[in-house]
N, C-alpha and C positions, 0 to 999 in steps of 0.2 A: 843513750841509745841502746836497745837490744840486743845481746850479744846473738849475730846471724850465725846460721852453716856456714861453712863452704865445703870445697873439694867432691867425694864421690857423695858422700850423705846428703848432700846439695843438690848433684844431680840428680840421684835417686829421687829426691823428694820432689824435685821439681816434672820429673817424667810422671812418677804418681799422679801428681795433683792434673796434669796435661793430659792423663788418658780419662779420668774423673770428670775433666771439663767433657772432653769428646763424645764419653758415657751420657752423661746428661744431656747434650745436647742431641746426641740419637733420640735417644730414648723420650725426648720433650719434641721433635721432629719426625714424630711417629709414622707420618704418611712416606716422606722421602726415605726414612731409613729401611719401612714394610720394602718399600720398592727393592732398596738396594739389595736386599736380604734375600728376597722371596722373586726377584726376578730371574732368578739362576733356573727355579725348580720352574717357571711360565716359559723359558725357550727348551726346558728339555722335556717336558707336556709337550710342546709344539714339536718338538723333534719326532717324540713317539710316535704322537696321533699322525704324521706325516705315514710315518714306517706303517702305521699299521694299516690308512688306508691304501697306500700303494700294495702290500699283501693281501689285501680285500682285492681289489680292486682285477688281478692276477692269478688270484688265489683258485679260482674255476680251470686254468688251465693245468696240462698235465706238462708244459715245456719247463713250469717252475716248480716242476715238484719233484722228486727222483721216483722212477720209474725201475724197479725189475724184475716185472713180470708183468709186460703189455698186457692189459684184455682188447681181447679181439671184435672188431667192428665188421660185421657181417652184413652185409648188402643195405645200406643206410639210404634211408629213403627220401626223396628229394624233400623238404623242409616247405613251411607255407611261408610265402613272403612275409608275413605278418612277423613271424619270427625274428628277423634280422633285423640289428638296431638301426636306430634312426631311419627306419623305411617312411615310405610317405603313402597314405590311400588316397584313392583306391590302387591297389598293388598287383604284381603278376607275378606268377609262382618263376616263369620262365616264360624269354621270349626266342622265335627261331624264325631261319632266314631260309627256303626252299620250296616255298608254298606252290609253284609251279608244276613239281610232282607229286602225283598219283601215290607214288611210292613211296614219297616224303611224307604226304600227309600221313598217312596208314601208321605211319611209323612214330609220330610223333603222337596221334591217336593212342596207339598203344602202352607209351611213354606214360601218358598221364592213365590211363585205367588200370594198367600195371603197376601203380607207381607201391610199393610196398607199405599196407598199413593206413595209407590215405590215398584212393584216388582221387585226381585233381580235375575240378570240370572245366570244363571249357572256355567260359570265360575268363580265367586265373590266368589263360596263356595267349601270346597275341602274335599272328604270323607276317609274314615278310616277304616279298618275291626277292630280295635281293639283300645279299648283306651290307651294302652300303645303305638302304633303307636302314636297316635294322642298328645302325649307328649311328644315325641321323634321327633316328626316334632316342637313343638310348644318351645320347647328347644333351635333345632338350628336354628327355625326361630324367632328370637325376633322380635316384635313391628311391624309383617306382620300380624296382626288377633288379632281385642279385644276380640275377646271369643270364645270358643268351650262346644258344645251340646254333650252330652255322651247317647244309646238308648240303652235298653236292650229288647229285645222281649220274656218276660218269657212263654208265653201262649196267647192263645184266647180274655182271661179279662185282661192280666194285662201287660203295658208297663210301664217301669221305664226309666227313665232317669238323667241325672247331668250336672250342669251350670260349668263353670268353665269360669271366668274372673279376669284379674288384678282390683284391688279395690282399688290402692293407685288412691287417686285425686292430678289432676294436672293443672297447670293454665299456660297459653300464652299468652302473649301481654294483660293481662286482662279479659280472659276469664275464668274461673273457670269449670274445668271437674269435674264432678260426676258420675263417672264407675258405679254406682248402677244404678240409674235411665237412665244413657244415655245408658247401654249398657244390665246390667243383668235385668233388668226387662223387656225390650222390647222382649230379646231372649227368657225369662222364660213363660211371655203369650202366644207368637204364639208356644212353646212347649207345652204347657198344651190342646189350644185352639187347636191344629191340633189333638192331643193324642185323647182327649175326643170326636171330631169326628169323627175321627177312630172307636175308641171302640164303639159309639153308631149307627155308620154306616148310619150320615146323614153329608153329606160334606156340608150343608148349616147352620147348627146350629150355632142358636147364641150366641156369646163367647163375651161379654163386659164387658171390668173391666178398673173401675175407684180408680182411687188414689189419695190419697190426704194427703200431709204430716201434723203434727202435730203443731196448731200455737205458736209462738213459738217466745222468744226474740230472739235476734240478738247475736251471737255468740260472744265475745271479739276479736279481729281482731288483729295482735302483734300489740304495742301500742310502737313508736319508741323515743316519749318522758319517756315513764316508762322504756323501757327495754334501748334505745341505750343512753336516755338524758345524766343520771351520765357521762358516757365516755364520750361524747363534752361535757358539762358541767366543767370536770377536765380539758380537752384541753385547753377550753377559758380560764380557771383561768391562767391554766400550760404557755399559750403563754406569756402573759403577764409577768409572775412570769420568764421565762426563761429571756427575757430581764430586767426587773430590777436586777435579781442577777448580772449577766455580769456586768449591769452598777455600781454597786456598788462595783465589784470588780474589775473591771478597774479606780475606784476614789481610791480605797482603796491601789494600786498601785504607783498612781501618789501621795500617802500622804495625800489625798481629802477626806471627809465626806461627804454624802447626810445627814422608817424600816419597825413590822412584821417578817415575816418567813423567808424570802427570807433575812432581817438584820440579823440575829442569823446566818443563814448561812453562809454568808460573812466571819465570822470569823474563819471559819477555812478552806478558800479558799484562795490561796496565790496570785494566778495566776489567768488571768482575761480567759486566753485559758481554762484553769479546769471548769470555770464556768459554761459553756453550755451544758457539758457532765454533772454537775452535777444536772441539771435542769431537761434534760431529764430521768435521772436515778429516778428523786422523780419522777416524770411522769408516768415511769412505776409501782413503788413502788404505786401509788394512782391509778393506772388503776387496779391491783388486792385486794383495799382496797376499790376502790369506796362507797361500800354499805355505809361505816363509816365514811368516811375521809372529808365528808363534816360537818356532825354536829359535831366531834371532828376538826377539823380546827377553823370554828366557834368558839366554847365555849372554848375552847385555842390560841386562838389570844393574848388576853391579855398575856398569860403564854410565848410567842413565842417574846414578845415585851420582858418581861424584860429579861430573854434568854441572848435575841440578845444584849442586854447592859453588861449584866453578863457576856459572851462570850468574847465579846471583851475585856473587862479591864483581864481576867487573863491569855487569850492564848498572847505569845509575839508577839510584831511587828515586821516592818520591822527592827528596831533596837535592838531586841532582848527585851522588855523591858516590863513586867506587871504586874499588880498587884497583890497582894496575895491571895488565896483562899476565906478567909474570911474579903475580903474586907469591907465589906460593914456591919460586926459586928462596927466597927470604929462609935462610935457617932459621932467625928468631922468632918467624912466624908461627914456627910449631911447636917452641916450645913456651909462647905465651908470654915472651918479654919485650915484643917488637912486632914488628912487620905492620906497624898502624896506621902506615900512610896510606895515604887516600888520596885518589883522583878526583878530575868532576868534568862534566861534559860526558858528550856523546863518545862511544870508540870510533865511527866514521866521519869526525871532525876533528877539521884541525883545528887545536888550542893555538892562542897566540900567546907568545909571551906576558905575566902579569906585571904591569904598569909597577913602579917601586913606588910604597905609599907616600902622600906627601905629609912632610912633619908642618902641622898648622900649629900656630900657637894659638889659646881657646882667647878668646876674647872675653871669657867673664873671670873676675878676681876669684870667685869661689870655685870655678873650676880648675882655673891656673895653683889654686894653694891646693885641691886634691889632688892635681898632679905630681907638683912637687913634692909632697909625702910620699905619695907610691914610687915614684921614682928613685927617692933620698933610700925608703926601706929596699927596694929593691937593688942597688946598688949596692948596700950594705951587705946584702944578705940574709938579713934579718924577718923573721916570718912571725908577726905580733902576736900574740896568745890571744888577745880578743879581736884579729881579723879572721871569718870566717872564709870569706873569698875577696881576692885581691887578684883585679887587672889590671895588664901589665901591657900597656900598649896595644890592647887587639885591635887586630887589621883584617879584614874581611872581603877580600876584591872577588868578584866576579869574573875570570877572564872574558875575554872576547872572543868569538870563535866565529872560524867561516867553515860555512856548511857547503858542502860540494855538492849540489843535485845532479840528477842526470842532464838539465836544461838552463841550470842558472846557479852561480856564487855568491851566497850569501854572508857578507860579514856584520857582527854586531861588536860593537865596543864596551869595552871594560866597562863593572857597575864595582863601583866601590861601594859596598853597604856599612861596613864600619871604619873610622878614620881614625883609629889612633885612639883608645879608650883607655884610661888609667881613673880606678877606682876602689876605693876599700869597702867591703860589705863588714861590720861589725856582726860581734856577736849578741843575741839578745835583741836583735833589733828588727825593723823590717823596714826595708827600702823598695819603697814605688817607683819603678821604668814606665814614664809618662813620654810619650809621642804620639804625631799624625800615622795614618798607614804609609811606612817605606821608611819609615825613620830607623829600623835598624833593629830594634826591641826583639823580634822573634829570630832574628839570623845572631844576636846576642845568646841568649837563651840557648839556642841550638848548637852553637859554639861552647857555651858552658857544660851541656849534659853531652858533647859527644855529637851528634846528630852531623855538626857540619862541620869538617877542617879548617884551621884558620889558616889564613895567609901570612899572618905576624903576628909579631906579640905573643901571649901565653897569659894564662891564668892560673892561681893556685887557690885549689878547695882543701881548708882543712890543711896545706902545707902539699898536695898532691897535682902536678900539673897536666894541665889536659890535652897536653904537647905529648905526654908520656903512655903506651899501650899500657903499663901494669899503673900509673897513676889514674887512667881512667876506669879502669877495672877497681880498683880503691874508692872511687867518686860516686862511681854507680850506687856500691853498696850503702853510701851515706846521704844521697840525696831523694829525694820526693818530687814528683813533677804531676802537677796539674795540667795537662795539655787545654789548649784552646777549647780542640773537638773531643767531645767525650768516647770512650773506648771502651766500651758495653757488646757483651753479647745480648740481643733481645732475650734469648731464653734463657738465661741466669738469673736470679736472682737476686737483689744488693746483698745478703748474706754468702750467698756461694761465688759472687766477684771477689768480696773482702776476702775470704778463706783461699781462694784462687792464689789472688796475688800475693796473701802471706805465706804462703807454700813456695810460690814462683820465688820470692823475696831470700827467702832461707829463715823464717822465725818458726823456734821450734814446735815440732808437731802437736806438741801437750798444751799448748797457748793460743795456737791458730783463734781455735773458735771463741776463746774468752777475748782475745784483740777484736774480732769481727764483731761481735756483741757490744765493746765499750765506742767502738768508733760510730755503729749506726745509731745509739745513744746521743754520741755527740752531735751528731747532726741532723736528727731529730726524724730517722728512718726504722726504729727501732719495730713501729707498727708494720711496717710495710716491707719489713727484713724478707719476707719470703715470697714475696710479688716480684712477680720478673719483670724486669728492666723495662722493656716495651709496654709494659702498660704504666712506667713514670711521667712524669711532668719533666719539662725543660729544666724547672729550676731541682728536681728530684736526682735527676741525672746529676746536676753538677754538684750536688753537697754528697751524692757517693762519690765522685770522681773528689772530690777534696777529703774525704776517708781513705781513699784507696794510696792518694797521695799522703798522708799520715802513719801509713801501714812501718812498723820498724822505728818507729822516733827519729825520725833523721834528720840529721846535722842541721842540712841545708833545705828548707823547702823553698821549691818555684810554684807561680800558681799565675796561669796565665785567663786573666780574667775568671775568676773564679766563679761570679755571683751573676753572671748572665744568665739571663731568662726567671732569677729569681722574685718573688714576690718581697714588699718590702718587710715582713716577718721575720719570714727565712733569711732575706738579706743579713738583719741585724743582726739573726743567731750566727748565721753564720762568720760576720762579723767577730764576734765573740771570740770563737772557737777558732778563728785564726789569733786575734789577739792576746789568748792563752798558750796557744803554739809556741809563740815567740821565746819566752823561756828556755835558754839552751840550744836555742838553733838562729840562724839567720834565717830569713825569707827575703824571697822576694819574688814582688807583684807586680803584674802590668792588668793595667784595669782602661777602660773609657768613663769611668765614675769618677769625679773629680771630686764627690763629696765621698764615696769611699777611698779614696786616694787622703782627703785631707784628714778623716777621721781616724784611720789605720797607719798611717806610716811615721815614723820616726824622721826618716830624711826621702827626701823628693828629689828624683833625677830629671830630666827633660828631655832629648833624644830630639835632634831633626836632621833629617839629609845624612846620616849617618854619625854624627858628634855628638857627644855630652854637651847641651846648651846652657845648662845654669843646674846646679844641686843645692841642697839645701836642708831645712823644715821648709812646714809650708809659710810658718808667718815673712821665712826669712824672705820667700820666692814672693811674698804679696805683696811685702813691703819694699823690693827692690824693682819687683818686674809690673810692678802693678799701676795701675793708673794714677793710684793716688787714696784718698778718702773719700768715705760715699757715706754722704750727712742726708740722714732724710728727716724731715720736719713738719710735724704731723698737727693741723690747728685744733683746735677748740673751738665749740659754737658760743662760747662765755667770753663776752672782752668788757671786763670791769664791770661784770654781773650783768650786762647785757645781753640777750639771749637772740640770737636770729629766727629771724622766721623762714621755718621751711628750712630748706638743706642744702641753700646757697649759704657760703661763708663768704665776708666780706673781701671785696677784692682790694681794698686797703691793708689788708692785714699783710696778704700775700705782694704786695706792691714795695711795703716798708719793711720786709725780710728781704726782697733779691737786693733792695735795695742797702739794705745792710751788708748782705755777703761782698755786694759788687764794691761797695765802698773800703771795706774791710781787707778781703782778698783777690779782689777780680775775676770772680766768678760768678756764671750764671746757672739757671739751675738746667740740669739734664730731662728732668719729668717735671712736668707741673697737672697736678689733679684738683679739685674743687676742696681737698685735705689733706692734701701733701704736696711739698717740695722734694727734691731729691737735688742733690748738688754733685758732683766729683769735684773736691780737694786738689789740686796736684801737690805733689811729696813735697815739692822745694817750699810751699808753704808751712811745714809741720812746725817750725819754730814760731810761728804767729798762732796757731790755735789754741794754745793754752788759755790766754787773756781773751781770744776771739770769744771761746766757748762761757769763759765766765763769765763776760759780757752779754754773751745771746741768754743767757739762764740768770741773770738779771732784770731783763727783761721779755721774759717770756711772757706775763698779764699783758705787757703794751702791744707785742705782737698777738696774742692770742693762739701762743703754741702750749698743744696739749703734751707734745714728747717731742724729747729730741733724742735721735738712734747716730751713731759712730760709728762705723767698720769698717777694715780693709776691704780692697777690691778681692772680687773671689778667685779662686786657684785658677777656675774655667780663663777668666780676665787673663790670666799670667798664661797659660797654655795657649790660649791664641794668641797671643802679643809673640810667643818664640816661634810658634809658626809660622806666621808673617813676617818675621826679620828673616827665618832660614828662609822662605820661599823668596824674599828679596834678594838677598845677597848671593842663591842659586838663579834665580832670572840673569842677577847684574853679570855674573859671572859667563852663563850661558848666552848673554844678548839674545835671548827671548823675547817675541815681544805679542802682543793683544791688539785686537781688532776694535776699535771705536766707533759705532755708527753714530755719526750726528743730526740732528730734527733735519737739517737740513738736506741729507741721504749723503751725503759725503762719507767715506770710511777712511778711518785715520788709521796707520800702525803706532800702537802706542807700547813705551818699553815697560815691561813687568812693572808694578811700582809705583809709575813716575806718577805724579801727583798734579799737575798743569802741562799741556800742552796745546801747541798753537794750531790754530785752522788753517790748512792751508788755502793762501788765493786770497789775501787779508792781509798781508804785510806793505809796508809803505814804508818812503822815506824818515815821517815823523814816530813811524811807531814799526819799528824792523822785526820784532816780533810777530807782530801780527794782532790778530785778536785771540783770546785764549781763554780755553773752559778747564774745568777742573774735575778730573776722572777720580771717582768714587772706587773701590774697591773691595771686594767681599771675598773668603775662602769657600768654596765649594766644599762637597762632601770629604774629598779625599784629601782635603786641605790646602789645593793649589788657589791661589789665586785669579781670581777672575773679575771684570769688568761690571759692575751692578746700578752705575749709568753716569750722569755727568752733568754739570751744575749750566747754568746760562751762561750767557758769553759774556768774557770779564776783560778789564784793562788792564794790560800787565804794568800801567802803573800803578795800581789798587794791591800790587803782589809784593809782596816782600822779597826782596834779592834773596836772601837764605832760605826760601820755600821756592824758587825757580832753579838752585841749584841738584 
C-alpha cells in the first residue's frame, strides 16, 4: 500500500484539489457560471438606467434643480391646448361660465385677442350660461380643456370670478408639466387684467405682472439606489445563493460534499428538484424583510456556518443515520478520539426500544465450523496475520418507531437486517456476498466502511474496529469501495476523477498523475482519459468507478457489483484486473453474476433474510446445495454404420437409454430433444455412477450416443434452492400464507410453501381429507415466493404421508 498524507499537508491537499474540481466545473458550465458572475453588473445597469430615466423624466422642472437666482416670468400667455399632455382633439384653449352678460362676453372677447403673442379665436373657447353647465360639460369631456373661467357680474363695481384647473403635474418623454404656472396663472392675469379694464373703462391700461419663484434647493428626485437598491441588491445575492443551494443539494444526493446559509440549508433539503423552489421562497421571505435582512445576514454569517454543520450531523441521511442532539457536549468529539456514536431515525419520532438479537444456531455444518473459528480466535484475542477482516457477530436491527402526526399514530416494527454474522475474510483472496434483494449484503458493506452503525457485534479491518472513531478513521484510509451507483461529475473527465480522488485520498502530489495514467490503462480508458464522464457508456462509468476504487493500493477492496451494464469484453478485462488485485489485499464482491461469482471468487457466501446461509467454493456449494448431477446424452445418426434418414433419430435408441438410466438409478430424463437427453443425478446416487458410467461408454454403438457430458448443478441452481428454504422457513415462521384460485373459482388460503392442499367442501367419512391438488410454486423478481398454479385433483391416497406433512 502507498504510503498516504495525513494531518495539515492532507488537508491542504485535499482543499486544493476541491477548489480545482469547483474551477473546472465553472469554468466547463460556462452559461450558469456567465450568469453568476455577470449577473451583479445586469441589476446594477438596471439600477442606473432606472436613476437616470427618473432624472430625464424630472429633469425639465426647476423644483428638482437648485435654484438662486429666479428668472423672472413676465405676463405668460395663456398656452394652446394642444400643448398640454395627454389632451384629446379637438381641444379648447379655455372654457367659461357667464355668457348671459354683455359684460362677460366683452371681456372674455378681449381675453382671447389680447392674449400675449397668440391670440386665440373663437372657436378654441366654448361658453356657458351657468357654472353648473360648465361642470357638466367638463365631467363628460375629460382631458378636452385645461381649465375653465367662472364670471359673476354683481353690479357696476364689482365682477367676481373663479379659476378652475387640474393641478396634478405630469411628465412625457421627459418633459415635466406644471398646471400652476403653464396653465392657472396665465388664465388668472388675463382675467384680472381684462376685469380691471373693464371697471376702469380704459381698454388700454397697463396690466404687467412679473413672477418669480422662490430660490431654492433642488427637490430629492426618487433616488433608485435608496429606494429600488435593497430589492436588486437581495436578487444579486439571491441568484447566486439559488444556484449554490441546488449544487449542494444535487452533491448531497449523489453522497458528495462541497457552506454559509445556503450549507445549513442543504440539510434539510432531500431532493436536488426542492432546491430552487426553496431559494426562490427565502427570496421572497428577504424581498418583504429587505430593510433588515442585509445587516442581520451579515452579523449572522458566522451563526449560519456552524448551523449548517450542527444541521447536518443530527437530521438523518441518506441512510437513515445521525448524530445525537447534543453531540458536540462529547469532549472526545473534538479532539478526534470519540464521540462516534450515531443515532438513527427521525428527531420527531419516538424510537422504541431495540429488540435483543436472537442467538440462532446456523443450520449449515460449514457455517457452524466458520463460526466456531471466529469465535474460538476472538475469545482468544488473537488477530490472524492472514485475516484481512474478521466479523465478529454483527447485529444490524432496525428499530421500530411511532411516528406522531398531527391526525394519526403510526408504529412500525423492528427489521432485523443482520442476525448474528461471524466470518473470516483472508488475505489474498476474494469472497463473493451472494443474496436475494433484503438479504442484508449492502446494510453488511455499509456496516463495514462506516456508512451504518451496528447494533452488535464489531468487525476488525486489518486489526482496526469499526466499533472504534480513530479505528474507523484507520479503515477509511486502507479500503476501496466500489459503490453500487456510480459517483461521477458529468463534467470531469475519467482523468481529472482519478487525479481528484488521489488528491482527496492523500497520495503524493508528484505520483497523482502517473497513478491516474496506470489505472485508465487498466481498464482499458486510456483513449477516452479526457472525455467527460457524461458522454460514457454504462459499462464506461463502472470500470472508472473500479479505478477510482484502486486509487492507493488498499488493503481491502469492496466492489458492489462492479460489471453492471458491462459488455462481455469489458466484462472479462475487467475480470482480470480484479483478479490481479487480489495480491495483497482481500476483496470482496457482491454481484447478480453467478458465472462471475463462480469464475472470480475463492469462497462463496450466501446471505437470506439476514444470515449467512451456507459459505464455501463454489464446487463445495454445488456439490452440497445442488440438485445433483446433470448428464446430458447426445446421439448419433450412425448405430452400427447404419445411417438415418433425414433428422429423425431412432426413437429406439432414446427408449433403451431412459431405460437404462431408470433401471440403473431411477431416474428419468428432465429434457428430451430429437439429440439429446438430459437426466439430473440426485447426490445420494454418486457411489453407483462410477460402474454406471463405464457401463453407459461400453455401450454407447448400441445405444447410438455420440457424447456423453457430466457436471455439477450450476451456482444459479444452489442460489435459488437457499432462497426458497429462507423464504420457507420466513413464511413458517411469519404464518403467512397465498391465495389459490381453483378451475373451479373457489379460493383457497394456502400457507407459504406447503406443497398439497385439500378442497374445501370434499371431505367425507371415507376420505377425511378431502380431495387434494398440488400447489406449484415459483420466486418472483424480488425472490419471494409465489403461487405459479396447481396440478389436477388427486387422492390423497396416491400421497405419501411424508409429502402431506
Amino acid at each position: 500500500m502507498e504510503e498516504l498524507q495525513r494531518g495539515f499537508p492532507l488537508l491542504l491537499q485535499q482543499y486544493k484539489a476541491l477548489i480545482l474540481k469547483n474551477l473546472l466545473l465553472s469554468w466547463r458550465n460556462k452559461r450558469s457560471t456567465f450568469l453568476q458572475l455577470f449577473s451583479s453588473l445586469f441589476f446594477l445597469l438596471l439600477i442606473f438606467l432606472i436613476q437616470q430615466a427618473t432624472v430625464s423624466r424630472y429633469g425639465s422642472s426647476s423644483y428638482f434643480q437648485t435654484v438662486t437666482d429666479p428668472k423672472p416670468l413676465v405676463a405668460p400667455p395663456i398656452p394652446a391646448c394642444e400643448e398640454k399632455h395627454y389632451t384629446r382633439l379637438p381641444c379648447f384653449d379655455f372654457v367659461w361660465s357667464g355668457n348671459d352678460s354683455a359684460r362677460i362676453r366683452e371681456i372674455v372677447r378681449r381675453i382671447r385677442e389680447n392674449n400675449p403673442g397668440r391670440p386665440i379665436p373663437l372657436e378654441k373657447v366654448k361658453a356657458f350660461s351657468t357654472r353648473n353647465e360648465t361642470d357638466d360639460w367638463l365631467a363628460s369631456n375629460p382631458m378636452y380643456c385645461p381649465g375653465a373661467l367662472h364670471f359673476i357680474d354683481r353690479n357696476a363695481t364689482v365682477i367676481s370670478y373663479g379659476l378652475q384647473t387640474n393641478s396634478t403635474p405630469l411628465a412625457k418623454r421627459g418633459n415635466f408639466e406644471d398646471p400652476t404656472f403653464k396653465f392657472q396663472i396665465p388664465l388668472q392675469l388675463a382675467a384680472e387684467r381684462e376685469i380691471a379694464r373693464s371697471l376702469i373703462g380704459d381698454a388700454s391700461f397697463s396690466w404687467v405682472v412679473i413672477l418669480k419663484e422662490f430660490a431654492h434647493p433642488a427637490l430629492e428626485i426618487f433616488s433608485a439606489m435608496q429606494d429600488s437598491g435593497p430589492t436588486f441588491f437581495l436578487a444579486i445575492a439571491m441568484f447566486s445563493f439559488v444556484f449554490q443551494i441546488s449544487a449542494l443539494v444535487t452533491e448531497k444526493e449523489l453522497k458528495l460534499r462541497q457552506a454559509g446559509f445556503a450549507f445549513m440549508l442543504s440539510a434539510f433539503i432531500s431532493k436536488s428538484s426542492s432546491s430552487t423552489t426553496v431559494g426562490f421562497f427565502i427570496f421572497i421571505i428577504g424581498f418583504f424583510t429587505q430593510n433588515y435582512i442585509y445587516k442581520w445576514l451579515v452579523q449572522t454569517s458566522c451563526v449560519w456556518f456552524v448551523l449548517a454543520i450542527y444541521f447536518d450531523n443530527i437530521f438523518p441521511n441518506t441512510s437513515g443515520v445521525r448524530k445525537s442532539l447534543l453531540y458536540f457536549l462529547n469532549p472526545w468529539y473534538w479532539i478526534g478520539k470519540g464521540g462516534n456514536k450515531w443515532e438513527e431515525g427521525s428527531m420527531c419520532s419516538c424510537l422504541s426500544s431495540v429488540p435483543p438479537s436472537e442467538d440462532i444456531v446456523p443450520d449449515d455444518e460449514d457455517v457452524q465450523e466458520e463460526e466456531s473459528i471466529v469465535k474460538q480466535q476472538a475469545a482468544e484475542g488473537n488477530v490472524n496475520s492472514s485475516i484481512a477482516v474478521q466479523i465478529r457477530g454483527l447485529v444490524k436491527t432496525y428499530a421500530g418507531v411511532t411516528k406522531i402526526g398531527c391526525c394519526k399514530c403510526k408504529r412500525t416494527s423492528p427489521y432485523h437486517a443482520l442476525k448474528g454474522i461471524w466470518l473470516n475474510f483472508p488475505k489474498d483472496q476474494l469472497f463473493c456476498l451472494l443474496g436475494p434483494n433484503g438479504a442484508g449484503k449492502t446494510t453488511a458493506i455499509n456496516c463495514l466502511t462506516g456508512i451504518t452503525p451496528v447494533t452488535g457485534g464489531d468487525a476488525l479491518i486489518y486489526g482496526n474496529s469499526i466499533r472504534s472513531s480513530s479505528g474507523m478513521s484507520n479503515i477509511r484510509r486502507m479500503i476501496g469501495v466500489c459503490p453500487q451507483f456510480d459517483i461521477l461529475w458529468d463534467a470531469l473527465s475519467g482523468e481529472e476523477h482519478l487525479s481528484l480522488f488521489a488528491s482527496i485520498k492523500g497520495l503524493a502530489p508528484a505520483s497523482v498523475k502517473l497513478v491516474a495514467q496506470k489505472l485508465l490503462a487498466e481498464v482499458k480508458l486510456t483513449d477516452d482519459a479526457k472525455v467527460r464522464s457524461c458522454s460514457y457508456s454504462g459499462g464506461m462509468k463502472r470500470r472508472l468507478s473500479v479505478a477510482i476504487a484502486l486509487i492507493g493500493e488498499p488493503k481491502l477492496l469492496i466492489l458492489d457489483e462492479p460489471t453492471t451494464g458491462m459488455d462481455p469484453i469489458n466484462r472479462r478485462h475487467v475480470w482480470d484486473v480484479i483478479e490481479s488485485a487480489k495480491k495483497g489485499r482481500a476483496i470482496i464482491l457482491t454481484t447478480h453474476s453467478m458465472e462471475e461469482a463462480d469464475i472470480l471468487s475463492d469462497r462463496i457466501g450466501i446471505m437470506a433474510k439476514g444470515r449467512l446461509r451456507c459459505i464455501g467454493t463454489s464446487i463445495r456449494l454445488k456439490s452440497r446445495f445442488g440438485t445433483g448431477f446433470i448428464t446430458n446424452i447426445r446421439f448419433s445418426g450412425d448405430v452400427y454404420g447404419a445411417h438415418d434418414q433425414g433428422d429423425t433419430f431412432s426413437t429406439a435408441q432414446h427408449i433403451a437409454v431412459k431405460e437404462f438410466f431408470k433401471s440403473h438409478l431411477d431416474v428419468l430424463p428432465k429434457e428430451e430433444s430429437k439429440s439429446f437427453l438430459t437426466f439430473v443425478i440426485p447426490q445420494e446416487k454418486e457411489k453407483l455412477l462410477k460402474n454406471f458410467f463405464a457401463e453407459l461408454q461400453d455401450r454407447e454403438k448400441e445405444f447410438g450416443i455420440a457424447d456423453i457430458q457430466l457436471g455439477l448443478t450450476t451456482l444459479e441452481e444452489v442460489f435459488l434452492n437457499i432462497a426458497k428454504k429462507a423464504e420457507l422457513e420466513s413464511a413458517a415462521a411469519e404464518g403467512t400464507f397465498a391465495t389459490l384460485a381453483l378451475n373451479s373459482g373457489v379460493s383457497v388460503q394456502v400457507p407459504i410453501g406447503a406443497r398439497f392442499v385439500s378442497i374445501p367442501g370434499t371431505e367425507s367419512k371415507a376420505n377425511p381429507r378431502g380431495v387434494m391438488v398440488e400447489v406449484y410454486w415459483q420466486q418472483d423478481d424480488s425472490g419471494a415466493l409465489c403461487i405459479s398454479g396447481h396440478s389436477e385433483e388427486i387422492d390423497p391416497s396416491q400421497i405419501a404421508d411424508s409429502d402431506l406433512r
